[in-house]
ZAMARGU-4260 file (C-alpha; in steps of 0.2 Angstrom, whole numbers, plus 5000, padded with zeros to 4 digits):
<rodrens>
0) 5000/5000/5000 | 5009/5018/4995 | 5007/5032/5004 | 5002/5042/4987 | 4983/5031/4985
5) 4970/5043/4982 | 4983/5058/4989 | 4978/5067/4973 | 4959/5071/4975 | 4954/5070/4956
10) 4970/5059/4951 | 4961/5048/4939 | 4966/5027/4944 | 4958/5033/4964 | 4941/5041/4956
15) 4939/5026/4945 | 4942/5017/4962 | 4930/5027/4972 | 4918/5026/4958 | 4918/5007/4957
20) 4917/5006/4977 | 4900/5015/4976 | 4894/5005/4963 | 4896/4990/4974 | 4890/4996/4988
25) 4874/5004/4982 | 4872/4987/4974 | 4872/4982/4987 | 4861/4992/5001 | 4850/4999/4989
30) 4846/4984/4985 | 4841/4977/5004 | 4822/4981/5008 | 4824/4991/5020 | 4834/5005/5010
35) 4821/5012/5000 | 4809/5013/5015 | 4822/5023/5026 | 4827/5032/5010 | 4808/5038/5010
40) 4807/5041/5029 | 4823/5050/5032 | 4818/5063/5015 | 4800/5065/5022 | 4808/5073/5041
45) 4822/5082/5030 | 4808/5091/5018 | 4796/5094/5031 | 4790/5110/5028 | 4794/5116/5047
50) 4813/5110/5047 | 4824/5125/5049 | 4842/5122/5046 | 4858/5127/5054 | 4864/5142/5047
55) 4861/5159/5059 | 4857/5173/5052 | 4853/5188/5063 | 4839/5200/5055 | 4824/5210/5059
60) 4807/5198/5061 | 4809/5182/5060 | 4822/5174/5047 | 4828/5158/5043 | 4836/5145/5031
65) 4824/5133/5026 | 4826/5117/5014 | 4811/5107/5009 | 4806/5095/4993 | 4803/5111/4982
70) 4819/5121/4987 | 4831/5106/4992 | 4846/5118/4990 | 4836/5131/5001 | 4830/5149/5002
75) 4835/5163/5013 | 4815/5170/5018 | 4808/5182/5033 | 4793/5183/5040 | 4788/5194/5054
80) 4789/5185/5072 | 4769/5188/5072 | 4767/5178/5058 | 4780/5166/5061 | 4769/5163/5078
85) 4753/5159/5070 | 4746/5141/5063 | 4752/5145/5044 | 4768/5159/5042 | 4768/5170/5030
90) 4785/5168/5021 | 4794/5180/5009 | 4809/5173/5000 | 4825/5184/5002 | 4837/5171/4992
95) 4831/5156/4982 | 4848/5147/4981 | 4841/5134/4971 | 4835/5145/4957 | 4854/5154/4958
100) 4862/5139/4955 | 4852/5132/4942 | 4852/5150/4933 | 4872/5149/4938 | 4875/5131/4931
105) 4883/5129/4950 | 4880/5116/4963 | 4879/5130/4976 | 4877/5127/4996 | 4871/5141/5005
110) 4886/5145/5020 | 4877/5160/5028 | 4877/5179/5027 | 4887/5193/5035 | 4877/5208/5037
115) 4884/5227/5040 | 4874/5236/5056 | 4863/5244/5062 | 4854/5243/5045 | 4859/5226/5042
120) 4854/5228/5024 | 4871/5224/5015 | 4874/5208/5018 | 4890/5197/5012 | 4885/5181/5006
125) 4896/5163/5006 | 4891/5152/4992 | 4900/5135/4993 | 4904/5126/4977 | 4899/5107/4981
130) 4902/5109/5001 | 4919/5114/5003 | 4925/5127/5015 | 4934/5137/5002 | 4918/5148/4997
135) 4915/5162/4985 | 4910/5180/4993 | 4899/5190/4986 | 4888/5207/4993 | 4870/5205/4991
140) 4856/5218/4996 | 4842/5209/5007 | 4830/5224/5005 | 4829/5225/4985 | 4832/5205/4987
145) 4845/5205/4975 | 4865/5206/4972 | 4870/5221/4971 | 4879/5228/4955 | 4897/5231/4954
150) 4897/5225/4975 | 4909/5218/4983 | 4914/5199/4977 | 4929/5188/4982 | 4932/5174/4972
155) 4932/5156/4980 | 4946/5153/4993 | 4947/5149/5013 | 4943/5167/5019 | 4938/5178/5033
160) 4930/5195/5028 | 4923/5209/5042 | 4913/5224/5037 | 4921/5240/5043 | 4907/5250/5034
165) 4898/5250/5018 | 4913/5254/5007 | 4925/5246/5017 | 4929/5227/5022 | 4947/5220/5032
170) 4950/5203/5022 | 4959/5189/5026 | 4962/5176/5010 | 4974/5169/4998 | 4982/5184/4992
175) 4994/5173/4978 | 5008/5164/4977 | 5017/5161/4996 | 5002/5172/5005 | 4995/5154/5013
180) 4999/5143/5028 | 5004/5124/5027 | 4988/5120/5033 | 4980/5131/5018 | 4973/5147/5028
185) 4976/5164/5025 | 4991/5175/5036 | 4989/5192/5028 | 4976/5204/5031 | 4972/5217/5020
190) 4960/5233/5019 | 4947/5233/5002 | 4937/5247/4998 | 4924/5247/4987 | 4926/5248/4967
195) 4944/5242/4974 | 4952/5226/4964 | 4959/5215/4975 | 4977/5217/4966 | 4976/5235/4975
200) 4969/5232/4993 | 4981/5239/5007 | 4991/5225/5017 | 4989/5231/5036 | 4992/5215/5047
205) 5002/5199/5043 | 5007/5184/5055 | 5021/5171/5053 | 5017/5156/5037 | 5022/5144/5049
210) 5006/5149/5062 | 4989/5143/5060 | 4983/5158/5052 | 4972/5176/5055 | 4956/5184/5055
215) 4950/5202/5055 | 4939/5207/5069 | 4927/5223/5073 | 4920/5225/5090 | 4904/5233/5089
220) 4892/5237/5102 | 4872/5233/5099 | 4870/5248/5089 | 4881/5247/5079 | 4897/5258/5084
225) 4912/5251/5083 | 4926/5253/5096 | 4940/5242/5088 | 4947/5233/5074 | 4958/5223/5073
230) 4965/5202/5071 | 4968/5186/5076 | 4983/5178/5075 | 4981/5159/5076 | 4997/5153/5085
235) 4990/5135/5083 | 4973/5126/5083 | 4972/5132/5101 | 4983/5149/5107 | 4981/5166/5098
240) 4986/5181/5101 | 4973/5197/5099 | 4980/5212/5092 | 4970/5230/5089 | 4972/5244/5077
245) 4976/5260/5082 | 4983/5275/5075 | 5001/5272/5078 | 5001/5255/5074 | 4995/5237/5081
250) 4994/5233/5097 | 4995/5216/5105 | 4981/5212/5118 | 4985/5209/5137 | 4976/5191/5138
255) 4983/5173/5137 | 4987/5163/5124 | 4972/5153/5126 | 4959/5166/5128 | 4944/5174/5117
260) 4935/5190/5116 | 4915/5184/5118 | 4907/5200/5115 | 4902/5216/5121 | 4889/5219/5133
265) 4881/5232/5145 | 4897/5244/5141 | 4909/5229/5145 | 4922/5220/5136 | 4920/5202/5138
270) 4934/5188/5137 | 4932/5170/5138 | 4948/5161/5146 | 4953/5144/5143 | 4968/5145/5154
275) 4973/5149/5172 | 4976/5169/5172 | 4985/5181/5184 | 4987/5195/5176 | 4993/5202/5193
280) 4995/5198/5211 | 4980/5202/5216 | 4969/5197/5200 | 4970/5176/5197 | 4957/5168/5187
285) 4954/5150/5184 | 4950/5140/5167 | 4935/5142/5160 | 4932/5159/5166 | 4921/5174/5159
290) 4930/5192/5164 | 4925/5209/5158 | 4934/5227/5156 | 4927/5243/5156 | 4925/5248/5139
295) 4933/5267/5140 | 4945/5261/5151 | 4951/5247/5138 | 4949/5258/5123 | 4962/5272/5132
300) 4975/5257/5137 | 4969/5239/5134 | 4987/5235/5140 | 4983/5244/5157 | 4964/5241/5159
305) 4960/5228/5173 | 4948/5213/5172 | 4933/5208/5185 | 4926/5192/5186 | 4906/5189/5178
310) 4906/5170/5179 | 4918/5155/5188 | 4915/5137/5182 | 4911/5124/5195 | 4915/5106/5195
315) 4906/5100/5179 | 4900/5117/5174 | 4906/5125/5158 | 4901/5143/5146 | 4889/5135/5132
320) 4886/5151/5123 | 4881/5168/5124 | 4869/5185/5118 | 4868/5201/5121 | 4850/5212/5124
325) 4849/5230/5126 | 4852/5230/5143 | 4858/5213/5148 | 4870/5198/5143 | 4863/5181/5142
330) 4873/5164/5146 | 4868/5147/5145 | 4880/5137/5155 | 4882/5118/5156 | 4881/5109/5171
335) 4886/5091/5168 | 4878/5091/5152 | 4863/5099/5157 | 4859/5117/5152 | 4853/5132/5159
340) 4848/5150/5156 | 4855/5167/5166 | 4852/5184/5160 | 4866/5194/5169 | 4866/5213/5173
345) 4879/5224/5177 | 4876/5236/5189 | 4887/5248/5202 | 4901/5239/5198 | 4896/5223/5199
350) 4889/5207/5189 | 4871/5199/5196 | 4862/5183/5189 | 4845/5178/5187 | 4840/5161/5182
355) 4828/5162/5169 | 4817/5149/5172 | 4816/5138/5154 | 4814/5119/5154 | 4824/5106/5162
360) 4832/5091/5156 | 4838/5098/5140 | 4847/5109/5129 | 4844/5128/5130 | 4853/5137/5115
365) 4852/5157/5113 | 4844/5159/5095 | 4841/5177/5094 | 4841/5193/5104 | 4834/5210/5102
370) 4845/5226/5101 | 4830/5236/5105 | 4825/5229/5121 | 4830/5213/5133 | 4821/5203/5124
375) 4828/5185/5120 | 4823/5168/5110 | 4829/5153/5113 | 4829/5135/5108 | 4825/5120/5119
380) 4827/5101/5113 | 4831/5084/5119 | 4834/5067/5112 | 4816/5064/5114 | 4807/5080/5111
385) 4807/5090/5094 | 4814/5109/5097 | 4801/5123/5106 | 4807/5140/5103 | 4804/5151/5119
390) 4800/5168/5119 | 4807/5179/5136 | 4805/5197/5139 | 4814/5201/5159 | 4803/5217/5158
395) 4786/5211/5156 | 4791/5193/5166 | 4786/5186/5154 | 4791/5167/5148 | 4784/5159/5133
400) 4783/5143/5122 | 4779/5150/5104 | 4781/5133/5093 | 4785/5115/5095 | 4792/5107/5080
405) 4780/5092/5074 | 4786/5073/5081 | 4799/5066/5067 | 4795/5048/5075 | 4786/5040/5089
410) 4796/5042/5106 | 4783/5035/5116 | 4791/5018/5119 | 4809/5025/5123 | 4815/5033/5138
415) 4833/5043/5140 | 4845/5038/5156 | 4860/5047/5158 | 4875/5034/5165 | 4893/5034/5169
420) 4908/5022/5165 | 4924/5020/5172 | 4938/5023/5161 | 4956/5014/5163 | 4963/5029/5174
425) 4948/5028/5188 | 4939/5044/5177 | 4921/5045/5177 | 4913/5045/5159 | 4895/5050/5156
430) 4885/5046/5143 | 4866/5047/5137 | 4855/5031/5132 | 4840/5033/5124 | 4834/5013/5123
435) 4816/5006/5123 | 4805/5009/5140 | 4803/4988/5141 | 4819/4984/5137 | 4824/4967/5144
440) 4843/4968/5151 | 4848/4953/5142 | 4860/4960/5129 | 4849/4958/5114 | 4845/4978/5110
445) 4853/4984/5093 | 4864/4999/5101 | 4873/5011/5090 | 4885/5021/5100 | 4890/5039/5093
450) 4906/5051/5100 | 4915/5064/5094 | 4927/5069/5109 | 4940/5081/5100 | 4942/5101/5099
455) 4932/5106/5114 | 4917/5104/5106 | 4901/5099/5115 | 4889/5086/5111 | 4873/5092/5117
460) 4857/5082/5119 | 4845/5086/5103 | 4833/5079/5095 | 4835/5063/5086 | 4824/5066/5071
465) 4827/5054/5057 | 4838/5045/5069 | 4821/5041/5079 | 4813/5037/5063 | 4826/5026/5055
470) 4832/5015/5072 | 4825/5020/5088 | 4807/5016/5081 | 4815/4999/5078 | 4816/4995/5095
475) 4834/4997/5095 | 4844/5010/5106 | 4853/5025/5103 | 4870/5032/5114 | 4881/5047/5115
480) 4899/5046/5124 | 4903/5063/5133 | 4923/5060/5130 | 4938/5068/5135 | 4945/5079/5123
485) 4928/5087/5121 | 4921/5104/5128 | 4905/5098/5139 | 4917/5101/5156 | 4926/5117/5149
490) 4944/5119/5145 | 4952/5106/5157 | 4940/5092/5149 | 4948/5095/5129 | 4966/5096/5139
495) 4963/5078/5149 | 4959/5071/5130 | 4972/5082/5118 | 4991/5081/5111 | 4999/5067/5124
500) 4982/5063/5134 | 4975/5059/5116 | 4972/5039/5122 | 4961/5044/5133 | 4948/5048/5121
505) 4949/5031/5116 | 4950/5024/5133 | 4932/5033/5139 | 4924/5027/5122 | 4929/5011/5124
510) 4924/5011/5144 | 4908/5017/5139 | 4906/5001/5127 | 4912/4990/5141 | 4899/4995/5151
515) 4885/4995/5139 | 4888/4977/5138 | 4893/4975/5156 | 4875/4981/5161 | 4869/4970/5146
520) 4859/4983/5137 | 4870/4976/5123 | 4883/4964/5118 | 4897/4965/5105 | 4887/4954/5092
525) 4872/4972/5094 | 4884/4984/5096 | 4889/4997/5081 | 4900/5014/5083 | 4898/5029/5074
530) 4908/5046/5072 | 4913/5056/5059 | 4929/5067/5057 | 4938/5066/5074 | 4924/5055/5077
535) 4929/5047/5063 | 4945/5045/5071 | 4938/5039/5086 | 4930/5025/5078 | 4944/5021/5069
540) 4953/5019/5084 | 4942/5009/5095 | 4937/4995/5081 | 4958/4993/5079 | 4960/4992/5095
545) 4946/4983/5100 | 4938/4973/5087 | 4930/4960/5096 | 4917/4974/5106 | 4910/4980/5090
550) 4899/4973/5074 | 4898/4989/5066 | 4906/5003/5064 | 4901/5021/5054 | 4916/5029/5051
555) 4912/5046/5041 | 4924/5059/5035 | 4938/5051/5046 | 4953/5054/5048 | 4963/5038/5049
560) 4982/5041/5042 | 4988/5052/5056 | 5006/5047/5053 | 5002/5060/5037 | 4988/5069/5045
565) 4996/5085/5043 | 5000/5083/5025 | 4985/5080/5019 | 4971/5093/5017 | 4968/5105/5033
570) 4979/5093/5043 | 4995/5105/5048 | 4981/5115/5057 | 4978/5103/5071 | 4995/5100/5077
575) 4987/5108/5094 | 4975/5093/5095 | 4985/5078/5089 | 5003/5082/5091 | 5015/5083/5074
580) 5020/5067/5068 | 5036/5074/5062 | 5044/5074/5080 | 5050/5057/5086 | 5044/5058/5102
585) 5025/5062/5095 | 5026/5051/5081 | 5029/5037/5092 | 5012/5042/5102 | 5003/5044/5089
590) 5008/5029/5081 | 5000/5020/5095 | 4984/5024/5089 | 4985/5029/5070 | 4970/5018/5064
595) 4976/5015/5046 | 4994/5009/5053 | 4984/4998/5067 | 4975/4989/5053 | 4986/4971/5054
600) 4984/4956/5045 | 4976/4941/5060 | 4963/4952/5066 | 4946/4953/5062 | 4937/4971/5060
605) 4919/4973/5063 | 4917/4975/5041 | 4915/4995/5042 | 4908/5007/5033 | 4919/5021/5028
610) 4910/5034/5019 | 4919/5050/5014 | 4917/5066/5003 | 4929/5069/4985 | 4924/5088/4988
615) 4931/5088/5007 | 4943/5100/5008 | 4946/5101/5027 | 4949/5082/5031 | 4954/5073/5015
620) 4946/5059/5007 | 4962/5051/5005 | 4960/5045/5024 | 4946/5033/5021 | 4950/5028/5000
625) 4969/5022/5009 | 4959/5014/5023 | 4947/5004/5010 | 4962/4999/5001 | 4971/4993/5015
630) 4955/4982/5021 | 4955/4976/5004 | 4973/4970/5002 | 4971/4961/5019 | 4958/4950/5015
635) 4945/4959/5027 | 4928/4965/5020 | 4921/4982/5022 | 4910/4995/5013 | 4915/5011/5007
640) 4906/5026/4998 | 4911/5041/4993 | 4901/5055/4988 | 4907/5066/4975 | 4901/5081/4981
645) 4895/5087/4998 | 4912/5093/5007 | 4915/5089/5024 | 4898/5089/5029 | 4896/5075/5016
650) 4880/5079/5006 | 4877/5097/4998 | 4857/5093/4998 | 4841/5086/5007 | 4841/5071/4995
655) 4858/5066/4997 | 4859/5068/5016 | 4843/5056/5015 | 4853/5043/5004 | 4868/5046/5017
660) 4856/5041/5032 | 4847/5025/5023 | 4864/5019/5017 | 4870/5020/5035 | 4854/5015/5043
665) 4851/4998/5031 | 4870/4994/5035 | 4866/4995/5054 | 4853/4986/5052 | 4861/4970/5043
670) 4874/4972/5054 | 4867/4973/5071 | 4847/4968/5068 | 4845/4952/5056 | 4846/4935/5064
</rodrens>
């Protein structure tokens, strides 16, 4: 097996490859009985009329991003929040992306919008050619509902754009030759005015090729005025360094390397810290700390100004996100893996708290705020319930289901517990299972286990959807791993799992296996894994270490080679995460783990499925084509399917999300259902 298989994206011999791979396998699941049934199932819930998908946009009314059966692509569209609280909403489209790409001859995917305030009527679009996360740029006019003539437009690349004002943007992008990072991102930032080509744009920041990259930045408060700009110089995937722009030159922020500014709020600078901080004898902070600065005191010396604390983690707590009203800040912070609500006020020099009193059990996010008054929306969800959108206004006391989504499958018959394992060093590891209210403890239930555990990200309950539809409805059970290396505990919960504590990761997602079957909810001939990405990774990893735990295995967009992790794709950026493979001492580590390395001959793999994306261009599709191949050459069977557009999020549409989930769900279900 050579290093170089399937390297090359488009080299010819690996798409051929690829190509005949999905032939096979669509042959045969497309071909099982139960494909076309969940094909149908998982495209009904996609296309329902209600589903709103992930892309914020921040606007006046009521907006959102809304894919169905007639705009499976999407449209942009606004309604007022009257009308958007009534039986049947009024929409008006802003942005048909379908009817743009088909008048473009472009498979376009929608990547959100940047919008100038306080009008908040120019708005700089992201269009993504096939999913990637190199996108084309371009200014569009959300009042007149059209692209505006002779605007602002940035040809595709990996790049950060900020509004200054209406004739003004700082960009960060490829430049040209030698103006990119190892890992692909852009290190100069440069000033464009309007009508400006790109050739003549004012160069006013660089970092180092060798760091992770930079990003402009304008602080602006909630009406719009801005009180700094400046960038963000990406030392690596994890420590940055904030500098601001000021007449005589930039100025390098007084905060640790692992720290980031959260917003402005009631006349307050706010700064999330990921590291123990004393900036002085008398001023300490610990990890996973909220401070604030006064914000005329910062803009005179932001070297001199001195931080006061708004929020300290406990044990188990952690920051989940964060909004800003006209008179108040709103967090939602974790609390082992439980969320809740506080609107903050400062007030004669000091921070105050009040719960706000949302459901409990689940996940509250912030989904929109008012810059007009304290008025906020949020989002609640759980494995088991479809998303309500609350309505709170701290003035009037009042608290407020609006809508509940419509029921995507039958819950009735499934209940969520919340259990811990024992991972090898003693550490308690929590995860959710959501399994059949009469299940019989036997170690017969069907049990796909999902995990991600990498980058301090979070996994959060929500709701199951097509997931419910596809397994849960078929008695089976359904479990999320809250691993090391992930965000759910704050800072010090991504450091236990990072760099040289990466094995633990897969120690906790394998503890968590163990006791799945330990308590017999499962058993190694019923028990599937599934992660994509890292989680990819992390699947990987467990099912070459531990083969004999698993049937199944989902491995999406993975990455697999990490002996050449960082030179393939967006790999040199994650050094911070994994270690660099090109230092002995690392290498060796990582080696220990490297799934495609750990595939030997004498073992026996749970016959994974490896599906990846020829249009990812964050974790290469090289990863899984070289695993496939290895599997293949050793005798072991395996499916593999590569979609040949869809980026890293692996489909650019509703209809090949729903083929993506009836593929995996058939698999699953010959795997871990028949006799």
């Amino acid at each position: 097996m050579t290093h170089s298989f399937g390297e090359e994206i488009e080299r010819p011999d690996a798409v051929a490859w690829a190509r005949a791979e999905n032939e096979k396998t669509l042959g045969v699941l497309q071909s099982d009985p139960r494909y076309s049934r969940f094909f149908e199932q998982a495209l009904s819930i996609l296309q329902a009329k209600d589903r709103i998908a992930d892309v914020p946009l921040e606007g006046r009314g009521s907006e959102n991003f809304c894919q169905d059966e007639n705009h499976v692509r999407g449209i942009w569209r606004r309604a007022t929040r009257e009308s958007d609280s009534s039986k049947d909403p009024q929409w008006e489209t802003i942005l048909d992306v379908d009817a743009l790409a088909a008048a473009e001859n472009r498979n376009w995917v929608f990547q959100g919008a940047s919008c100038l305030p306080p009008e908040d009527s120019l708005c700089l679009i992201s269009l993504s050619d096939g999913g990637k996360d190199a996108v084309s740029i371009r200014e569009f006019d959300r009042d007149a509902k059209t692209f505006v003539a002779e605007g602002f437009s940035l040809p595709e690349g990996k790049q950060h754009v900020s509004w200054v004002d209406r004739d003004t943007l700082l960009v960060a992008r490829d430049w040209g030759e030698g103006t990119l990072t190892k890992a692909g991102y852009p290190f100069v930032v440069k000033e464009l005015k309007r009508a400006q080509p790109l050739s003549e744009a004012r160069e006013i920041f660089r970092v180092e090729p060798t760091d992770g990259g930079t990003s402009p930045f304008v602080l602006r408060d909630i009406g719009g005025h801005i009180h700094a700009t400046g960038a963000i110089r990406a030392i690596s995937s994890f420590e940055s360094e904030y500098v601001v722009f000021r007449p005589d030159g930039p100025v390098k922020l007084n905060l640790p390397k692992k720290a980031e500014i959260v917003t402005l709020a009631c006349g307050r600078l706010l700064v999330k810290l990921d590291e123990d901080w004393a900036p002085s004898e008398d001023n300490r902070f610990t990890a996973g700390s909220v401070i604030s600065y006064d914000l005329d005191d910062w803009k005179q010396d932001p070297l001199r100004a001195k931080g006061s604390l708004v929020f300290q983690p406990g044990p188990r707590q952690a920051l989940s996100g964060s909004g800003v009203t006209k008179n108040l800040l709103i967090m939602t912070i974790l609390e082992n893996v439980q969320s809740k609500a506080f609107a903050y006020k400062y007030d004669q020099g000091a921070w105050s708290a009040t719960p706000i009193p949302l459901p409990e059990h689940a996940n509250v996010s912030l989904s929109a705020t008012s810059h007009e008054a304290d008025q906020a929306m949020f989002a609640v969800s759980s494995y088991l319930r479809p998303t309500s959108v609350w309505y709170f206004d701290p003035e009037s006391k009042s608290l407020e289901e609006l809508k509940t989504r419509p029921a995507a499958f039958d819950a009735s018959n499934h209940v969520v517990e919340q259990l811990e394992a024992t991972s090898r060093d003693g550490t308690s590891i929590p995860y959710f299972l959501v399994r059949p209210k009469n299940a019989r403890f036997d170690g017969t239930i069907p049990t796909l286990l999902y995990g991600y555990g990498g980058f301090q990200a979070s996994l959060l309950p929500s709701y199951l959807g097509p997931v419910g539809r596809l397994w849960l409805e078929q008695g089976n059970a359904y479990v999320v791993a809250i691993l090391r290396g992930g965000g759910e505990f704050g800072p010090q919960w991504h450091q236990a799992g990072q760099t040289a504590t990466k094995h633990t990761t897969w120690d906790d997602f394998i503890a968590v296996a163990e006791d799945l079957i330990r308590r017999k909810i499962t058993s190694p001939r019923r028990l599937g894994v599934i992660g994509g990405s890292q989680g990819g990774l992390l699947v990987g990893a467990a099912i070459t270490q531990r083969p004999e735990l698993f049937n199944a295995a989902i491995i999406q967009v993975p990455l697999l080679d990490m002996l050449r992790y960082t030179s393939l794709g967006a790999g040199a950026g994650w050094i911070g995460e994994y270690g660099d493979p090109a230092i002995a001492e690392q290498r060796a580590r990582i080696e220990g783990y490297s799934p495609y390395q750990k595939l030997v001959a004498g073992k026996t793999y749970p016959v994974p499925f490896i599906f990846t994306s020829t249009k990812d261009d964050r974790v290469h599709p090289a990863h899984g084509r070289k695993a496939a191949a290895k599997l293949a050459a050793l005798g072991q069977p395996y499916v593999y399917y590569e979609n040949i557009d869809g980026g890293h999020s692996t489909a650019t549409n509703l209809m090949e999300y729903a083929r993506q989930l009836a593929l995996e769900y058939t698999y699953a279900s010959r795997r871990l259902c028949s006799e």
